[in-house]
C-alpha positions in Angstrom: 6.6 1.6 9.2 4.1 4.5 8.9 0.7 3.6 9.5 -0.8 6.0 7.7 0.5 4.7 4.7 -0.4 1.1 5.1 -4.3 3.2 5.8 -3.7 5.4 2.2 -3.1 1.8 0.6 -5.8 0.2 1.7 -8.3 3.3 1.1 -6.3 3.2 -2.5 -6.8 -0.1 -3.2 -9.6 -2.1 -1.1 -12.1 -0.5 -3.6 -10.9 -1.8 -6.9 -11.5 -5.0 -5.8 -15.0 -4.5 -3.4 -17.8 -1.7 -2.8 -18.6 -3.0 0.4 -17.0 -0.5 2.1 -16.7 2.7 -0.4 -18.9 4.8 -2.8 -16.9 5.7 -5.9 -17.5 7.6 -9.3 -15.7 6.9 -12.3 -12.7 8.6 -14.0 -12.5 9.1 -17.2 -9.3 11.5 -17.7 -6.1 12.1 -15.9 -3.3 14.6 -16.5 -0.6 16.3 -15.2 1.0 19.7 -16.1 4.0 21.0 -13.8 2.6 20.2 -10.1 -0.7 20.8 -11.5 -3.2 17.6 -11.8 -6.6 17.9 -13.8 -9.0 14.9 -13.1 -12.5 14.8 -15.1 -15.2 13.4 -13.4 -18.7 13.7 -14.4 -20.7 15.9 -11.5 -17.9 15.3 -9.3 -19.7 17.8 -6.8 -16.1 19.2 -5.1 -15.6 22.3 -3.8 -11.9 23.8 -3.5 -10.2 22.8 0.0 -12.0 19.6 -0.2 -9.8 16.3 0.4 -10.9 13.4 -2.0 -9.6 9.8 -2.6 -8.2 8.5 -6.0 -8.0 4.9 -6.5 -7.1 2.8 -9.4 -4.9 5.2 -11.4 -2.1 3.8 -13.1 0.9 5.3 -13.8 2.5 5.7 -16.6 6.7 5.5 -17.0 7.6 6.2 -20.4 9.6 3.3 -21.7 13.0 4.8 -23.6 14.4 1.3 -25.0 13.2 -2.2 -25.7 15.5 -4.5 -27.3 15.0 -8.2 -27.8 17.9 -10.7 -27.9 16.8 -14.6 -28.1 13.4 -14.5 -27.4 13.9 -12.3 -24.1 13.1 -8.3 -24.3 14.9 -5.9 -22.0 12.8 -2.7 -21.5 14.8 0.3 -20.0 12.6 3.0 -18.6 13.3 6.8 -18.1 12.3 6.6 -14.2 12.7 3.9 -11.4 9.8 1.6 -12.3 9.3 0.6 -9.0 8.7 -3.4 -10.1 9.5 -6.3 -7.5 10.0 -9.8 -9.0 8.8 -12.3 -8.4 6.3 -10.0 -6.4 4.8 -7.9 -9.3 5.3 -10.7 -12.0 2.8 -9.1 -14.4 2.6 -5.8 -16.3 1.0 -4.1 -18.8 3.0 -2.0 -21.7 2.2 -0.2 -24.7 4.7 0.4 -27.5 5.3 1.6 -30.7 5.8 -2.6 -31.9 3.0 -4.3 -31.6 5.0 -7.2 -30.3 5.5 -5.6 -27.0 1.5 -3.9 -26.3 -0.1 -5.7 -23.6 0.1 -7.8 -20.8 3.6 -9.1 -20.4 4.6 -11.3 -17.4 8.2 -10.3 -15.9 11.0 -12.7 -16.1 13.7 -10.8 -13.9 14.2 -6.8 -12.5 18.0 -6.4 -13.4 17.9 -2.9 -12.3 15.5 0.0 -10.9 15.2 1.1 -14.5 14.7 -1.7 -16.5 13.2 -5.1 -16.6 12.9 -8.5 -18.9 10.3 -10.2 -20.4 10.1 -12.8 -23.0 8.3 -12.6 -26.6 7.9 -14.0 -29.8 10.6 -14.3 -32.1 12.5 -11.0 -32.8 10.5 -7.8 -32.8 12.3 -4.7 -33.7 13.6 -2.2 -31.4 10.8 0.4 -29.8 9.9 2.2 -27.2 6.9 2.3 -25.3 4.8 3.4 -21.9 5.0 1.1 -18.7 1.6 1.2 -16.6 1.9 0.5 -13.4 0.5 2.1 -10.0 4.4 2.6 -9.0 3.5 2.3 -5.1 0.7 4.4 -4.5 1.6 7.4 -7.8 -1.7 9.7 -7.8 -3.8 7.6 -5.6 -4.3 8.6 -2.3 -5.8 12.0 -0.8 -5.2 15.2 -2.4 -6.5 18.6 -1.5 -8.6 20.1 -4.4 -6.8 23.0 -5.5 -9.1 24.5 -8.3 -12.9 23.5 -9.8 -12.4 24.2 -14.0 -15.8 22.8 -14.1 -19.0 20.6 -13.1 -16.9 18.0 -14.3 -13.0 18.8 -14.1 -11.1 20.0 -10.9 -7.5 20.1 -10.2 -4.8 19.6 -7.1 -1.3 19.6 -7.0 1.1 16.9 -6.7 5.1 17.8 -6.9 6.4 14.5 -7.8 8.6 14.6 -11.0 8.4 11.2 -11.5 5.1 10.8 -12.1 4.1 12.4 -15.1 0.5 11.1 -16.5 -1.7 8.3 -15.8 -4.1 6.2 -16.7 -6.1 3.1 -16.4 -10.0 1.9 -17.3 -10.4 1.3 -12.9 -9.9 5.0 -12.2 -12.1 6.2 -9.5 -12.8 8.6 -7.6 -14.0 7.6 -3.9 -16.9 9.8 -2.5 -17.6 7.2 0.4 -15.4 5.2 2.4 -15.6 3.5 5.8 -11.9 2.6 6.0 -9.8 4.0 8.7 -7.1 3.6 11.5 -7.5 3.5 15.3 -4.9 3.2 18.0 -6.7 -0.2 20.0 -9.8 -2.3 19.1 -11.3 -0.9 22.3 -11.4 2.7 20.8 -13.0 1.2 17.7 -15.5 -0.5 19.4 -16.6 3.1 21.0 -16.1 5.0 17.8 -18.3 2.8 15.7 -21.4 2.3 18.5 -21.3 6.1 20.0 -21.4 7.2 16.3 -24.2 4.5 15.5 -23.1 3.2 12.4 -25.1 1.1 10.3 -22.7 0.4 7.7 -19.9 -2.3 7.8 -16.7 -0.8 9.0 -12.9 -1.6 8.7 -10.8 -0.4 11.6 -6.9 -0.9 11.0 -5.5 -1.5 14.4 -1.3 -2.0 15.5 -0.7 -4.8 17.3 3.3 -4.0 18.1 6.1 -5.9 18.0 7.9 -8.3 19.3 11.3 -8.9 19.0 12.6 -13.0 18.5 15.9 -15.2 18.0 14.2 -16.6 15.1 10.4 -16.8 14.0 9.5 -16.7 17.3 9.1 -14.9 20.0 12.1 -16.2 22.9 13.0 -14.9 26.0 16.5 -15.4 25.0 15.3 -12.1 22.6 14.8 -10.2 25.9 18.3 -11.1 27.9 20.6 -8.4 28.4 23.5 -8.0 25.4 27.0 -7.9 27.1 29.5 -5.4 26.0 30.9 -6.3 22.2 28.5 -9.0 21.9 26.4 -9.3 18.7 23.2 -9.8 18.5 20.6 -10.4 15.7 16.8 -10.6 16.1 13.8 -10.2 14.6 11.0 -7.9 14.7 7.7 -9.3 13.9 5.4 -6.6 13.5 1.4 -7.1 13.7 -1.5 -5.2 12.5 -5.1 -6.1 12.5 -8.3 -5.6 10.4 -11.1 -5.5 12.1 -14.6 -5.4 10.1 -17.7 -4.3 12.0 -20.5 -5.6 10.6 -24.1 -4.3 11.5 -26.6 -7.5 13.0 -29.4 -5.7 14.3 -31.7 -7.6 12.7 -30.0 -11.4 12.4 -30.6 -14.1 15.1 -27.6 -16.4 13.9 -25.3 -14.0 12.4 -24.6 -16.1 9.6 -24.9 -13.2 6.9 -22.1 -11.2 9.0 -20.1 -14.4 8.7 -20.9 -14.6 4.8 -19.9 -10.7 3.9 -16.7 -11.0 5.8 -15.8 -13.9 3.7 -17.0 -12.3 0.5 -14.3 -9.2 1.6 -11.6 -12.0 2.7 -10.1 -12.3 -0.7 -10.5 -8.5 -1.6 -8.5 -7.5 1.7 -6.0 -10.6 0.8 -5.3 -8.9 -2.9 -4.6 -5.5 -1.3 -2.9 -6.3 1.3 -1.0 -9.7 1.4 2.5 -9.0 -0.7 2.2 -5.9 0.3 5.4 -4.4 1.2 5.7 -1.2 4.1 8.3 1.4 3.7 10.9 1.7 6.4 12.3 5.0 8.4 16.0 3.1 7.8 18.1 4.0 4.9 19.3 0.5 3.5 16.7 -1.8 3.5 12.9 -2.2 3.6 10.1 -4.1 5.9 9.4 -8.1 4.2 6.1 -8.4 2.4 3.2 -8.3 4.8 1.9 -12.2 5.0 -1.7 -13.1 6.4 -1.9 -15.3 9.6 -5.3 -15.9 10.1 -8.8 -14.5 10.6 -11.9 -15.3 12.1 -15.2 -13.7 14.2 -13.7 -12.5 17.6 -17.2 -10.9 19.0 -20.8 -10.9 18.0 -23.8 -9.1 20.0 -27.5 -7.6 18.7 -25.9 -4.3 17.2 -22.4 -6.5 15.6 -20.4 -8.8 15.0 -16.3 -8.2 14.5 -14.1 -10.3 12.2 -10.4 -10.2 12.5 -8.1 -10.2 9.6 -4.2 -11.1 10.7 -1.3 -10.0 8.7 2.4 -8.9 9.8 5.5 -8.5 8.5 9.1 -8.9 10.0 12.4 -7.0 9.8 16.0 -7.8 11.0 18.4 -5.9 13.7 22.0 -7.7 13.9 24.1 -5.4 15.9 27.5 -5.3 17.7 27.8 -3.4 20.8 31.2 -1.3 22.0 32.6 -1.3 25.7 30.7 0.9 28.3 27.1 0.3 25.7 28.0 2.7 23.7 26.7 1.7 20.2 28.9 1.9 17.4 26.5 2.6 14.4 29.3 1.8 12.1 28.8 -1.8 13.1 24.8 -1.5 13.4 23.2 -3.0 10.7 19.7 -3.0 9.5 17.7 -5.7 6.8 14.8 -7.5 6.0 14.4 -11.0 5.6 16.4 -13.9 6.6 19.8 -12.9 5.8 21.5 -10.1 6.0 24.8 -7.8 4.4 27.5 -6.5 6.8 28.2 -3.1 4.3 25.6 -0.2 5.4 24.9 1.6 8.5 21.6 2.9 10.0 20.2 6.3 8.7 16.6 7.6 8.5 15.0 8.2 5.4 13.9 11.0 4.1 10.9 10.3 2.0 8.3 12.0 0.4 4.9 11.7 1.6 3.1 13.6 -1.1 0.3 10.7 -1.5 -0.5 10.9 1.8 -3.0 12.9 3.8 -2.2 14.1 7.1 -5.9 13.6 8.0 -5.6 10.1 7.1 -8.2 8.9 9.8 -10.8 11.4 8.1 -13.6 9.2 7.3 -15.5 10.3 4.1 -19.2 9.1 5.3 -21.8 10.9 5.7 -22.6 8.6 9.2 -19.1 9.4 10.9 -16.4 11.8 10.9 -13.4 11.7 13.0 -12.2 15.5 12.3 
């Protein structure tokens, strides 16, 4: 998976649900024209070339059919939706039928364009807007491209698919101490040589490690012998590592006590999450939380580790000589696997993200 994606989601995200670790001013109006997107924002205070942070913008799919048939109400939108039940099990719609406005909870995901739901007797036949935040849509860094105004700017986003959005969470994030860093070492020396006195989240990979099963085995290790098949896991780590200032604590209790008020924030953006892949057929699993828990703790801070991970599957059948036949190479997630596809990178877009991804917007530290 690409880590700066799994960074632009959590700087996306993390602040809808906690301020801890962002400053943020609110959106009132988003709209897009072509590849050009106007955002108002009250003294937004931007400058053209400056790269900002949307979060909490919704986007909206335009719904072209809804059609009930006893009791259950198939919507069929003009994009891919990009819903995953059970996963995403709740949405919220508005419609010309009143029947089908608001929050509906999914009942299945037939196809990439539509999805079921169940209602109240038999409403009529509409059509409607689907708003969702369709993996990321405008949220993410984006390079202002024009100021209208004290209170309007613009930057431009060619994604056809996403065509307006919307959403009473929209913000604009002018502050954020969220970033990525290669090992917990270099984040330890980033956040005391820049003497931060903020609380700090450091995403950090852990690697992988490839298994029989759940676990790592060191039967995963032994050497594959000509036309043998083999199929493993890869159980992939990352760690959250919170800094938290305790300059003037003696027990560091209230360290302990803001980690835990973030614990279910970071759970919400993260847990369920699921990373793209660079492979063609399939995708990573959802990534699942292991554990978490204080790891150091000094005069200047104390660190608390959040543990999540998510694991992929290789089964693969090797020719004579070891040379691989990608015919027979397969690629999935989960705990099963479909002998029809061979391996091929993706190309995908990666318009929501910012190549500057470890730019931290804080006025205490700046990795550029």
């Amino acid at each position: 998976m690409n880590l700066s994606e799994l960074v632009t989601h959590v700087q996306s995200i993390l602040p809808l649900y906690n301020n801890r670790l962002s400053v943020s001013k609110t959106i009132t109006d988003l709209s897009k024209s072509g590849d050009d997107v106007t955002v108002s924002c009250i003294q937004h205070g931007l400058s053209v070339g400056d790269n900002v942070l949307l979060s909490g913008v919704k986007t909206d799919v335009q719904i072209t059919d809804i059609t009930t048939v006893n009791g259950v109400a198939t919507a069929t939108c003009a994009t891919d939706h990009d819903l995953s039940y059970p996963y995403i099990n709740k949405v919220n719609m508005s419609s010309t039928i009143s029947e089908y406005n608001g929050d509906k909870r999914i009942t299945s995901v037939p196809s990439s364009t539509t999805f079921t739901f169940n209602v109240t007797g038999t409403p009529a036949q509409g059509t409607g807007t689907l708003h969702t935040f369709h993996s990321i849509g405008f949220n993410g860094w984006h390079e202002i491209t024009a100021v209208l105004d004290a209170n309007k700017f613009q930057f431009t986003f060619n994604n056809d698919r996403l065509t307006a959005g919307s959403g009473s969470d929209m913000k604009l994030v002018t502050g954020l101490q969220i970033s990525a860093v290669a090992t917990l070492e270099r984040a330890i020396k980033l956040y005391t040589d820049k003497k931060i006195n903020t609380p700090f989240l450091f995403i950090v990979p852990e690697g992988s490690d490839a298994s029989a099963d759940r676990n790592t085995q060191n039967d995963a290790n032994s050497e594959t012998t000509s036309t043998e098949q083999f199929y493993l896991k890869l159980v992939n780590n990352f760690s959250f590592y919170l800094f938290i200032p305790t300059v003037n604590e003696l027990t560091g209790s209230k360290a302990i006590d803001l980690a835990f008020n973030i614990l279910p924030s970071l759970y919400k953006t993260v847990a369920g999450y699921r990373p793209s892949t660079f492979f063609q057929n399939t995708s990573n699993t959802l990534m699942v939380p292991l554990g978490h828990g204080a790891i150091s703790y000094n005069d200047a801070y104390l660190v608390y580790s959040y543990s999540f991970e998510t694991t992929e599957t290789i089964l693969s059948t090797q020719t004579a000589n070891y040379v691989q036949d990608t015919s027979q190479f397969m690629y999935n997630s989960g705990d099963t696997y479909t002998n029809t596809e061979t391996v091929a990178f993706r190309s995908f877009e990666n318009a929501f993200q910012n190549d500057n991804c470890e730019n931290v917007k804080d006025n205490n530290f700046n990795l550029l």
